[in-house]
N, C-alpha and C positions, 0 to 999 in steps of 0.2 A: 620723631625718629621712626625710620621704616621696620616696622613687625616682621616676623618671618611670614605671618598667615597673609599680612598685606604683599609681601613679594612672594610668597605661593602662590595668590589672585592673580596679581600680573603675571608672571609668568607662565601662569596656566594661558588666561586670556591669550596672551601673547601668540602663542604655538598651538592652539586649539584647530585652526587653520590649514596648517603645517603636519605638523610632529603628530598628532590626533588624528587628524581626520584622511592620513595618507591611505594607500593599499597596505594590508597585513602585509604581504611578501617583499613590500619595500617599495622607494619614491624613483620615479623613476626623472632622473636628472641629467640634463643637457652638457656634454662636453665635449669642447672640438668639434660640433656639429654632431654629435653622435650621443644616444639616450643609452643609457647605463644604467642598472636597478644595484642600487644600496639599500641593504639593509636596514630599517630606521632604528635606531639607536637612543632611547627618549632616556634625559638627563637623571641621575638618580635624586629619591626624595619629590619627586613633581607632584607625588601626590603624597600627602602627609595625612593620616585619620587624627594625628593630635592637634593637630589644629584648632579641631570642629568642640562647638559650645555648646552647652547643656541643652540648649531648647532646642539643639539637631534632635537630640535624643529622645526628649520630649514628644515633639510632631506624629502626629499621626502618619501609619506607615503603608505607604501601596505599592504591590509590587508586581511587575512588569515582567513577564518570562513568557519565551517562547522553546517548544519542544520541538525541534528541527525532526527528530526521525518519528515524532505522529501529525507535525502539521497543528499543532491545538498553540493556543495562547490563551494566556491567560492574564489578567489586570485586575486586580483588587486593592481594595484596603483590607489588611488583614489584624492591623493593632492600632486599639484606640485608646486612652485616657487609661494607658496603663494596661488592657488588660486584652489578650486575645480576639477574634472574632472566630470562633469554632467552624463555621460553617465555610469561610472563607481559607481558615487554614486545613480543611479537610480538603478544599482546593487543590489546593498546593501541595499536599499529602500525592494528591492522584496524579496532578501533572509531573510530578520526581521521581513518580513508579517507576517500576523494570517497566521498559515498553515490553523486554525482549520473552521477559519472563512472563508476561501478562497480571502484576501482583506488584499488588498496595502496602507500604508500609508506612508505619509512624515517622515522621518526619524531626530530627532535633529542631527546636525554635531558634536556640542559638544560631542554627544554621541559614533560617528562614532571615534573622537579625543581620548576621552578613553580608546573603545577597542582595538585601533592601537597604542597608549603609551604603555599599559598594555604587547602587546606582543612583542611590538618591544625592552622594556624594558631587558623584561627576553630573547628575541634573542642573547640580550648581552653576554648572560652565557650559550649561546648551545642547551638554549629550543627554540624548532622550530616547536612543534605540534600546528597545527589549534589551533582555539580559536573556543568552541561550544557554538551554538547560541540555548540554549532550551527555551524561550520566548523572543519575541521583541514585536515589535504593537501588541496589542489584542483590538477585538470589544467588544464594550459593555456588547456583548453576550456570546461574548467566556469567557470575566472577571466572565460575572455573572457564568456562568457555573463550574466554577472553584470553586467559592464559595461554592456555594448550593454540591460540591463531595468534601467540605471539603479540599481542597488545597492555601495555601496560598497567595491571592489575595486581596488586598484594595481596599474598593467600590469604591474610585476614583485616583487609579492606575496610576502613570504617564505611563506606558505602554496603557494606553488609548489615548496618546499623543503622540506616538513615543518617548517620553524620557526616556525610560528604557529599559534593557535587563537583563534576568536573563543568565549566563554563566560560564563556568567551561575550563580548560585544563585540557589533559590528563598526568596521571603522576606529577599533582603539588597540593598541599595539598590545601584545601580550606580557609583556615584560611591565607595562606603567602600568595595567590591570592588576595583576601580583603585587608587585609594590605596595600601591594601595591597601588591598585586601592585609597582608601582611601586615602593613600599620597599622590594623584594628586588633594585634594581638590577641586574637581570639583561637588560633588553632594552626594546622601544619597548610603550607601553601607551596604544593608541584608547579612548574615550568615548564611544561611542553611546547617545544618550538618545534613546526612545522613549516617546510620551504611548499606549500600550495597556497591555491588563488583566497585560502579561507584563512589562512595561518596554522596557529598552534590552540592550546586552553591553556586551561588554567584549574588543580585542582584545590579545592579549598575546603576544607573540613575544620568538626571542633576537637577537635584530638588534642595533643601536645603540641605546645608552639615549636615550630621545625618547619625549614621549606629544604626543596632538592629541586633536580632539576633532569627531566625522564625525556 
């Protein structure tokens, strides 16, 4: 009898080609002689976190981030046999900082645990690009800042606490990104959709389970 995790596999495989690997802004497809950009639209549930089995969870964990507005990347393993790598996760700490703010904060692990499910998840299916880190810690100031130029920011912003990051991969639609993430019920999940050549993010925190959509 076919599993659902078995017809997840395929149907991932399937559309990995297609539905994944199109332009964020959309495919652009042939009609009457004439190319037309649609929207992509990817099916709900394509990516499911409960599928996945205890020795996902298990594995040692490396994680893959790059910080579009410094230019830095960063790849490590950051948890092993159960137990942190301090020096690695102080990493990670640095690359989340306020670029804007010039200032380090403590980073939640819960959150470091998400975006290293999230990629290690879809590695399963041949996506390998960096995970982009476009907000992590922000100062008060850099929040307020944000605000007052009209950009999507809560006065009291879990990324004032290190437990948020707003973030995107290259080549995967914004909407099966969230999804995903969301199925790991671990916290609130934004939807920003964006009509440019990069798309939208995606914001993901450990807060109360809740998503919306900005």
């Amino acid at each position: 009898m076919t599993t659902r995790r078995h017809f997840l596999r395929r149907s991932l495989l399937l559309t990995a080609s297609g539905l994944m690997l199109g332009t964020r802004s959309g495919l652009l497809l042939a009609q009457d002689g004439e190319s037309k950009t649609s929207k992509l639209s990817p099916p709900p549930d394509l990516f499911d976190a409960q599928v996945l089995d205890v020795d996902f969870w298990l594995k040692p964990r490396t994680l893959d981030v790059i910080r579009p507005a410094s230019g830095e990347r960063v790849k490590l393993l950051y948890w092993k046999d159960g137990d942190m790598i301090d020096s690695a996760y102080q990493q990670f700490c640095h690359i989340l900082r306020d670029v804007n703010g010039r200032k380090t904060a403590p980073i939640d692990p819960k959150l470091l645990e998400t975006l290293w499910a999230t990629q290690a998840f879809i590695a399963r299916f041949g996506m390998t690009k960096p995970l982009e880190i476009l907000s992590g810690y922000r100062t008060p100031e850099s929040n307020q800042r944000l605000r007052e130029e009209g950009i999507p920011a809560a006065r009291k912003s879990l990324h004032l606490e290190g437990r948020a990051a707003d973030i995107r991969i290259g080549d995967l639609h914004e909407e099966v990104l969230g999804e995903l993430i969301q199925s790991f019920k671990q916290g609130g999940v934004g939807f920003y959709y964006r009509a440019s050549s990069k798309g939208g993010w995606i914001h993901t925190d450990t807060g109360l389970q809740r998503s919306w959509k900005g």
